[in-house]
C-alpha positions as CSV (number, residue, x, y, z in Angstrom):
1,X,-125.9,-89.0,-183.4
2,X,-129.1,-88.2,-185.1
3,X,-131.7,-85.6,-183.9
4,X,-135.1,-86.8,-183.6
5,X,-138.1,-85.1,-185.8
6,X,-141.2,-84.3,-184.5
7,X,-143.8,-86.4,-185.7
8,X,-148.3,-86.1,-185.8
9,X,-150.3,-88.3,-185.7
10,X,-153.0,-87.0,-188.0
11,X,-156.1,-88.5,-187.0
12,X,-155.3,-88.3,-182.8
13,X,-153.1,-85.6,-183.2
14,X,-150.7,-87.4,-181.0
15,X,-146.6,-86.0,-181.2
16,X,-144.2,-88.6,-181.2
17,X,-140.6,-88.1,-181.6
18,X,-138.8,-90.1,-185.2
19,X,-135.0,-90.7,-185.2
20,X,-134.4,-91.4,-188.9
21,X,-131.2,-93.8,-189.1
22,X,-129.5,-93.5,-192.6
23,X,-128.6,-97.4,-193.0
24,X,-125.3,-96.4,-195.0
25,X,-124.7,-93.5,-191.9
26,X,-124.7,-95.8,-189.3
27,X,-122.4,-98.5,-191.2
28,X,-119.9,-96.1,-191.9
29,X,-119.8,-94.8,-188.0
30,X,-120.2,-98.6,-186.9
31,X,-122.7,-98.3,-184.5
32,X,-125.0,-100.8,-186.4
33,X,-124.4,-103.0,-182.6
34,X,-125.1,-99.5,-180.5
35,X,-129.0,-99.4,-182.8
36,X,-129.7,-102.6,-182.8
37,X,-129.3,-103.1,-178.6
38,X,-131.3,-99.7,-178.2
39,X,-133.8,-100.6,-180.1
40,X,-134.3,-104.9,-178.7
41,X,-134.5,-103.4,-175.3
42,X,-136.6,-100.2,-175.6
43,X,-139.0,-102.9,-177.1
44,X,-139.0,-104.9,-173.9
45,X,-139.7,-101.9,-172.1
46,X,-143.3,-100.1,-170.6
47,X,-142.4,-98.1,-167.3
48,X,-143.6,-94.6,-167.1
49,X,-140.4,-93.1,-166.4
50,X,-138.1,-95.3,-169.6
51,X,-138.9,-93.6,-172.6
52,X,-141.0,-95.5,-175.0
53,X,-140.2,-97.0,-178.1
54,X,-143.4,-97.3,-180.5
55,X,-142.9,-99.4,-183.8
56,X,-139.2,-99.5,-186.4
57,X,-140.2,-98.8,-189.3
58,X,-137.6,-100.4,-191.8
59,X,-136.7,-99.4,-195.4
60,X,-133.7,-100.9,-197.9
61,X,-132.3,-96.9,-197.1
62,X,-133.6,-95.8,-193.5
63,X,-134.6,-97.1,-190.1
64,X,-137.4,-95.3,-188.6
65,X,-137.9,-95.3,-184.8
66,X,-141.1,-93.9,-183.6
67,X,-140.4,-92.9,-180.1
68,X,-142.1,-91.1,-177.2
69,X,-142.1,-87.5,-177.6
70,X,-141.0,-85.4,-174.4
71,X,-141.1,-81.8,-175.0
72,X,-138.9,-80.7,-172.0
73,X,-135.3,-81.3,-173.5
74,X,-132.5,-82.9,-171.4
75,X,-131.6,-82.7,-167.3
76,X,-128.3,-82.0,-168.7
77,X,-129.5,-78.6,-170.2
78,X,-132.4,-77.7,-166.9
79,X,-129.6,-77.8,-164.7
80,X,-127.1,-75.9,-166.4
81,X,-130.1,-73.5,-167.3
82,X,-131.5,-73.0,-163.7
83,X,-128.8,-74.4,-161.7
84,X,-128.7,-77.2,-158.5
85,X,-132.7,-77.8,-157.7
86,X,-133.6,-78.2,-154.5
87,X,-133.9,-81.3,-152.1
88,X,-137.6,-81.6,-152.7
89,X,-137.6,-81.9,-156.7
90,X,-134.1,-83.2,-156.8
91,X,-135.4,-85.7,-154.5
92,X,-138.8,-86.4,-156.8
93,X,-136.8,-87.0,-160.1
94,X,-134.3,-88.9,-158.3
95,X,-136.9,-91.8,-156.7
96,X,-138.1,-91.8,-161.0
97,X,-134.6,-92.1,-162.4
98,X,-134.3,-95.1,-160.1
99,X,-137.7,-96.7,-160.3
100,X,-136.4,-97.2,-164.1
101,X,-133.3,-98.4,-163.3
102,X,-134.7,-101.0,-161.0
103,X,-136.7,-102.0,-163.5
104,X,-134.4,-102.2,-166.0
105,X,-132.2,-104.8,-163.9
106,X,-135.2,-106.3,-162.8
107,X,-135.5,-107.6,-166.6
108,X,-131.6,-108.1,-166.8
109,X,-130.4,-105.1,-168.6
110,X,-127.8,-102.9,-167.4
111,X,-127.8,-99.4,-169.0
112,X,-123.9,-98.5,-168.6
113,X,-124.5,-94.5,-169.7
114,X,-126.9,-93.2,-167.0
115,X,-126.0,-89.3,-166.8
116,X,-128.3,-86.1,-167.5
117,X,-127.7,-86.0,-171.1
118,X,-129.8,-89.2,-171.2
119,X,-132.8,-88.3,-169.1
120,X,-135.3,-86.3,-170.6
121,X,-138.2,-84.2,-168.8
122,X,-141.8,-84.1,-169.9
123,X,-144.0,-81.4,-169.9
124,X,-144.6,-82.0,-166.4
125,X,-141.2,-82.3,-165.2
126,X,-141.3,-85.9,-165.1
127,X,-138.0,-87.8,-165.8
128,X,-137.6,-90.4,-169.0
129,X,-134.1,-92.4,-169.1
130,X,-133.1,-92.4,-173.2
131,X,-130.6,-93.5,-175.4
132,X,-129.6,-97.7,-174.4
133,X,-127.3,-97.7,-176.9
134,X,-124.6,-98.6,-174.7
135,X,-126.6,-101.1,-172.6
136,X,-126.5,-104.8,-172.2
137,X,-128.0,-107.5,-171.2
138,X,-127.1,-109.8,-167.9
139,X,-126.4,-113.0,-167.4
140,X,-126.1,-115.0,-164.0
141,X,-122.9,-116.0,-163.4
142,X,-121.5,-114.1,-165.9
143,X,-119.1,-110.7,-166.1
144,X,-118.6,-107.8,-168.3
145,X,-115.7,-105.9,-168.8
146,X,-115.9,-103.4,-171.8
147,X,-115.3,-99.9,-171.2
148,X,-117.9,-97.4,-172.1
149,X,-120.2,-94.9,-170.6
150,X,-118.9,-91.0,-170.4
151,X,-115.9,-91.0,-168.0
152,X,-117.5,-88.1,-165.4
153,X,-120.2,-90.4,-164.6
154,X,-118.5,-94.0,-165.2
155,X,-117.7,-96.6,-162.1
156,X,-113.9,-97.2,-161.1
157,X,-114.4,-100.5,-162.0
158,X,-115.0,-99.4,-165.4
159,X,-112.1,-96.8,-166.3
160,X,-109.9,-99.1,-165.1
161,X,-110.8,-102.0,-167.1
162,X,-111.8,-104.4,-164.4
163,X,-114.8,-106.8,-164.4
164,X,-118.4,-106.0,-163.4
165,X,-121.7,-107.6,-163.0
166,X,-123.3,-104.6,-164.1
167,X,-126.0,-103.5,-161.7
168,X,-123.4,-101.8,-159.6
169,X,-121.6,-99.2,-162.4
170,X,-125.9,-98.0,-162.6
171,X,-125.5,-97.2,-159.1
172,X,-122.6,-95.4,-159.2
173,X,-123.9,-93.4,-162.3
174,X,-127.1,-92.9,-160.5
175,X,-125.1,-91.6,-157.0
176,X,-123.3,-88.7,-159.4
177,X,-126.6,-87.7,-161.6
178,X,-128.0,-87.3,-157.8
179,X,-124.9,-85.0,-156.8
180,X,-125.4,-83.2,-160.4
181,X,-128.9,-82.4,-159.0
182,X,-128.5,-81.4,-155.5
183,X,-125.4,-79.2,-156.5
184,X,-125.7,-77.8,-160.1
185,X,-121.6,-79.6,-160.4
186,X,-119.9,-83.1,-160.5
187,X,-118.8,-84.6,-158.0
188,X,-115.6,-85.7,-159.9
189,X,-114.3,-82.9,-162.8
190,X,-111.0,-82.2,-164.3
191,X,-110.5,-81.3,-167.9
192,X,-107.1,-83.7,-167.6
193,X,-108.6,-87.2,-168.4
194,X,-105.7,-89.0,-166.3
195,X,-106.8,-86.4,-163.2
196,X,-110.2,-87.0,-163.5
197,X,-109.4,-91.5,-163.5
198,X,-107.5,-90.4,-160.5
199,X,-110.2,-89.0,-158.0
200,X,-112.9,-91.0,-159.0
201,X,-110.7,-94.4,-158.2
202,X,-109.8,-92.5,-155.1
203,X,-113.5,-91.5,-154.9
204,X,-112.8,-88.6,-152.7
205,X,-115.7,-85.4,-153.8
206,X,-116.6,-82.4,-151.9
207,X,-120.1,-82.1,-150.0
208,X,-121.2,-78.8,-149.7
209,X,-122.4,-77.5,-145.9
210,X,-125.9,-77.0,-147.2
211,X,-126.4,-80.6,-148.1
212,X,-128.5,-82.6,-146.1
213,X,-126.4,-84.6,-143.7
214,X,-128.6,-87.8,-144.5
215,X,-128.4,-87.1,-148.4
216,X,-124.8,-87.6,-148.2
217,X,-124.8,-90.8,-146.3
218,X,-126.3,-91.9,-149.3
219,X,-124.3,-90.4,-151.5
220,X,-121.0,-91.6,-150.2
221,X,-122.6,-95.1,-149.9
222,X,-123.5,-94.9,-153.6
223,X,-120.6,-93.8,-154.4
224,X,-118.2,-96.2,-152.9
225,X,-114.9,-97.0,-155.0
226,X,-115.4,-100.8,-154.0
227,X,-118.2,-102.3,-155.5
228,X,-118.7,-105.1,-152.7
229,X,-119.2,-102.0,-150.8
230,X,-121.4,-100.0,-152.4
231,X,-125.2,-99.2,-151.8
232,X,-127.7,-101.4,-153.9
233,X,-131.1,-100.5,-155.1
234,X,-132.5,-102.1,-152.3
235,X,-130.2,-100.2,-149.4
236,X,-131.1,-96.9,-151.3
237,X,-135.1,-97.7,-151.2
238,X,-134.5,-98.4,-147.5
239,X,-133.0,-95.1,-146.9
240,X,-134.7,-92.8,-144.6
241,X,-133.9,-89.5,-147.3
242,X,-135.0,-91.8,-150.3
243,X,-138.2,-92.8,-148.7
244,X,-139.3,-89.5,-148.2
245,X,-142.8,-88.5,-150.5
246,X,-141.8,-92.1,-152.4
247,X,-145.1,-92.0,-154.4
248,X,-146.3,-96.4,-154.4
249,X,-146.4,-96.4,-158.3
250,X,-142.6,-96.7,-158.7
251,X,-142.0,-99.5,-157.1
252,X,-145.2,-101.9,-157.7
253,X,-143.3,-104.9,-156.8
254,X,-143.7,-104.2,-152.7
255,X,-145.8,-106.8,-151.1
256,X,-147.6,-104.1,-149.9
257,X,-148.7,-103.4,-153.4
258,X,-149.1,-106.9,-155.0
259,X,-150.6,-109.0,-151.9
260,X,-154.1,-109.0,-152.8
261,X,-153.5,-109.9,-156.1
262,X,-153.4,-113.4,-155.6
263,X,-154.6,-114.1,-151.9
264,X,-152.7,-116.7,-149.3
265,X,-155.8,-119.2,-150.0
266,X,-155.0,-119.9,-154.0
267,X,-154.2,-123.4,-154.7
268,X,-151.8,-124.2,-156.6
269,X,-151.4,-127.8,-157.9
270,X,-148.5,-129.1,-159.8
271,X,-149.9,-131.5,-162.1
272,X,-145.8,-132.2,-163.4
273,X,-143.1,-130.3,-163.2
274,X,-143.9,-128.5,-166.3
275,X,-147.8,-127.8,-165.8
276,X,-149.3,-125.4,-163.1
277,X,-152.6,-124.5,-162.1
278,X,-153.8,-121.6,-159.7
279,X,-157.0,-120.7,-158.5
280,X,-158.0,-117.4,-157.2
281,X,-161.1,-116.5,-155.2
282,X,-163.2,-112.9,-156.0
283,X,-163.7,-111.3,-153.3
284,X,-166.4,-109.3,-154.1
285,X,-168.6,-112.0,-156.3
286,X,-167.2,-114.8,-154.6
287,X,-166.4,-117.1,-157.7
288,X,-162.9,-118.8,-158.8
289,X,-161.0,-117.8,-161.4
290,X,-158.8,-120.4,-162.7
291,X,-155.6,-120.6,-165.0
292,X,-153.2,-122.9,-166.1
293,X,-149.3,-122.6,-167.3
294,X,-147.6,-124.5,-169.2
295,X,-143.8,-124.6,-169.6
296,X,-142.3,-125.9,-173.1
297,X,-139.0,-126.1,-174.0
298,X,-138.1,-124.9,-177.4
299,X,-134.0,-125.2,-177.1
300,X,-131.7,-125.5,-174.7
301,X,-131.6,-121.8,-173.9
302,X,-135.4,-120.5,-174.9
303,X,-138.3,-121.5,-173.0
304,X,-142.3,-120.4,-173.7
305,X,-144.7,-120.0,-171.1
306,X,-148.5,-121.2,-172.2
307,X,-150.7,-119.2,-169.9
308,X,-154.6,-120.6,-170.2
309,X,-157.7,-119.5,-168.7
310,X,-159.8,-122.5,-167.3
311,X,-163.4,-121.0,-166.9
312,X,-166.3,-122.8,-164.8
313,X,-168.2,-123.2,-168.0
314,X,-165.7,-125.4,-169.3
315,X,-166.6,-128.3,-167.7
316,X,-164.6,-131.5,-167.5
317,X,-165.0,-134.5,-169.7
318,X,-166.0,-138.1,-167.8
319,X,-162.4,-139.5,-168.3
320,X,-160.9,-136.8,-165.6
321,X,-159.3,-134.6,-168.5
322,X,-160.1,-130.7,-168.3
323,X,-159.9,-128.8,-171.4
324,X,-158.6,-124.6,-170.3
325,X,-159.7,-122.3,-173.2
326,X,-156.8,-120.1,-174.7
327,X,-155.1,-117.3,-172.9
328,X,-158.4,-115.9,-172.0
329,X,-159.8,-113.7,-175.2
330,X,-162.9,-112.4,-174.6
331,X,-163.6,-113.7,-178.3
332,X,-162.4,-117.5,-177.8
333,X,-165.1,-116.8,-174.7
334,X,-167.9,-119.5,-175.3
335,X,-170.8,-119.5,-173.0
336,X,-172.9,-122.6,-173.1
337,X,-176.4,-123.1,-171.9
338,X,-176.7,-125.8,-170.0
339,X,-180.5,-127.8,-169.6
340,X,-181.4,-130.7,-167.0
341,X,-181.7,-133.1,-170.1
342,X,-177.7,-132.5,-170.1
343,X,-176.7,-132.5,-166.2
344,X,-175.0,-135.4,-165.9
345,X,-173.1,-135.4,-169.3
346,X,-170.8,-132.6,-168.3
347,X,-168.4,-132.9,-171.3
348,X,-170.2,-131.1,-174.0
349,X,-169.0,-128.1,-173.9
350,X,-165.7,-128.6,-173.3
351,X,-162.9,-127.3,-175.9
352,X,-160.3,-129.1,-176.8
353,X,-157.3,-126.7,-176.7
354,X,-154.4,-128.7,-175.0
355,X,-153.3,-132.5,-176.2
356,X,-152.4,-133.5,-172.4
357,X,-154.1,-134.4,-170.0
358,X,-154.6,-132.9,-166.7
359,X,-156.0,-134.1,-163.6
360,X,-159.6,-132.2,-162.8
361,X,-159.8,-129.7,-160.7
362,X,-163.1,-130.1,-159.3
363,X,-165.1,-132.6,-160.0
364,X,-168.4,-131.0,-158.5
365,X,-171.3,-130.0,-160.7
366,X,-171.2,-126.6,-161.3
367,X,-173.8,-123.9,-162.3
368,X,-173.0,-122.9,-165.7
369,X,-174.3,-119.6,-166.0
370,X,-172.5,-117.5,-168.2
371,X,-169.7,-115.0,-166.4
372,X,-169.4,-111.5,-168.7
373,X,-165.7,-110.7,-170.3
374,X,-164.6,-109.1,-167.1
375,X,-162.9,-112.7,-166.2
376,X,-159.9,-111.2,-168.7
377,X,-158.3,-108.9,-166.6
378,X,-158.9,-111.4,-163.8
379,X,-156.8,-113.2,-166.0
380,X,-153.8,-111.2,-166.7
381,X,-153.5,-110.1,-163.1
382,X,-152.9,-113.6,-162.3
383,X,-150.6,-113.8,-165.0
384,X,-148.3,-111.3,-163.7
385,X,-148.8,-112.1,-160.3
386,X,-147.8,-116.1,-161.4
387,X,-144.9,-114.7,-163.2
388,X,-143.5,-112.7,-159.6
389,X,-144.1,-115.7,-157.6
390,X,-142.0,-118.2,-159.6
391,X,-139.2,-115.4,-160.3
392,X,-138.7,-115.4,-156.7
């Protein structure tokens, strides 16, 4: 709709790309609904390979987006350029395009217009899915229906009108960007609109002899006119061709990646059903870290997660109550010096920073030497880690 200007950041000199949005402009084409989604989930996002959406900038006349900048134009335009790339790199930007659509579902938006035109390439050849204009989010249980996407690279389910969760029409789209890549053409092409509705619903395409036998078992599975049938993101990671030179990075989530985080020793004690606390042991220095999470509800659809860091310098007052210090900021850290005159009043330094009471987590003394602000990341790796675990 609009093409981005190059922007410079003028004391980093850092490029970023602007797409100015003429508010009258975008009434008058009515795609205030197509902006508006783009830009509430680009601001969800931070994956290397989803391109990045850095602040809206919002006048009475203009909407300013100030977006990643990726110097090395569309796939759409490399492949037309230099023609079907071979297995290797087609392979390589096919294992990015899909680490970003796993994590796109993963946070319960469907894109619905995955196709070359919308994934850009770096400077080092490094694929960025663009343009979520036509994406939405899901909801369990629930179905959509609308029609959209470009028709070359749309699902069955969606030319014909049918329902569709939406994590399976990605596929599909991802199945012929992966044919576009490995053969230069579409696997399903006819200038005749009805045609072209006809053979992808019939989902019959031609596999050229110098294909990979294995690279088109996966593309027929991917490609597989009925959805119940049709490969997920999980059957393509477990494919033998896919898992080829997969570099660990894309897909962080594999307990292979994330075991260590939190080890199998952390306790965990549910002090109610909406109060958690977790304890994870160093294993290099041999000390706790502990947190807490608290679940509030603010209506009956929105919930807000209270994650608190509960340091061993926060000591617990003689009525059984522990006080966690907020979300673990270095500058809320307050280290307090502890004499023998004071060893057996250990409430003093306690802050007060949540009205409820929990039950103590160790009612021990405890040396309270002061820890540096390294706890923080400690922190936020158990947050994340916490966040997994209860997903599950």
């Amino acid at each position: 709709m609009v093409s981005p200007t190059v922007g410079k950041h003028e004391l980093t000199g850092h490029k970023v790309a602007v797409k100015i949005l003429n508010r009258q402009k975008i009434r008058s084409l009515d795609v205030v609904g197509k902006i508006r989604r783009e830009i509430q989930n680009l601001k969800l996002f931070r994956h290397p390979h989803i391109i990045k959406l850095y602040q809206v900038i919002s006048t009475p006349s203009d909407i300013f987006m100030v977006m990643e900048y990726v110097s090395g134009g569309e796939l759409f335009d490399y492949i037309c350029k230099n023609g079907r790339l071979d297995e290797k790199e087609s392979r390589r930007l096919f294992q990015q395009i899909l680490s970003g659509v796993d994590y796109c579902h993963r946070h319960m938006v469907v894109h619905r217009d995955l196709k070359p035109e919308n994934v850009l390439l770096d400077a080092h050849m490094n694929a960025k899915i663009a343009d979520f204009g036509l994406s939405n989010m899901m909801s369990d249980g629930e179905f959509l229906r609308t029609s959209c996407g470009s028709p070359n690279y749309a699902a069955p389910e969606v030319i014909s009108g049918r329902l569709y969760a939406g994590p399976e029409v990605d596929i599909w789209s991802s199945g012929v960007i992966l044919y576009a890549l490995l053969c230069g053409t579409l696997p399903f092409d006819d200038d005749h609109v009805p045609t072209l509705f006809k053979k992808i619903c019939d989902g019959i395409f031609y596999t050229p002899q110098y294909l990979n036998p294995s690279v088109i078992s996966l593309l027929k599975h991917m490609l597989q006119v009925d959805p119940m049938k049709r490969a997920t993101i999980k059957d393509i990671r477990e494919h033998e061709w896919f898992k080829q030179d997969l570099p660990k990075y894309l897909f962080p989530e594999d307990p292979s990646y994330s075991s260590t985080m939190i080890d199998d020793e952390a306790l965990k004690e549910v002090v109610n059903p909406y109060y958690l606390r977790v304890r994870r042991k160093n294993p290099v220095t041999s000390t706790y870290s502990k947190m807490s999470l608290q679940l509030y509800q603010v209506d009956s659809r929105t919930y807000l997660l209270d994650f608190r860091s509960i340091d061993d310098e926060i000591t617990e007052a003689k009525s059984g109550t522990a006080t966690p210090q907020r979300s673990g900021s270095v500058s809320n850290y307050r280290s307090c010096q502890r004499s023998d005159s004071d060893a057996e009043a250990p409430g003093k330094c306690a802050e007060a920073s949540l009205t409820s009471s929990v039950t103590s987590l160790d009612s021990s003394p405890v040396d309270l030497t002061p820890r540096p602000g390294s706890h923080t990341i400690e922190f936020f790796e158990m947050c994340a880690n916490l966040i997994k675990i209860l997903a599950q």
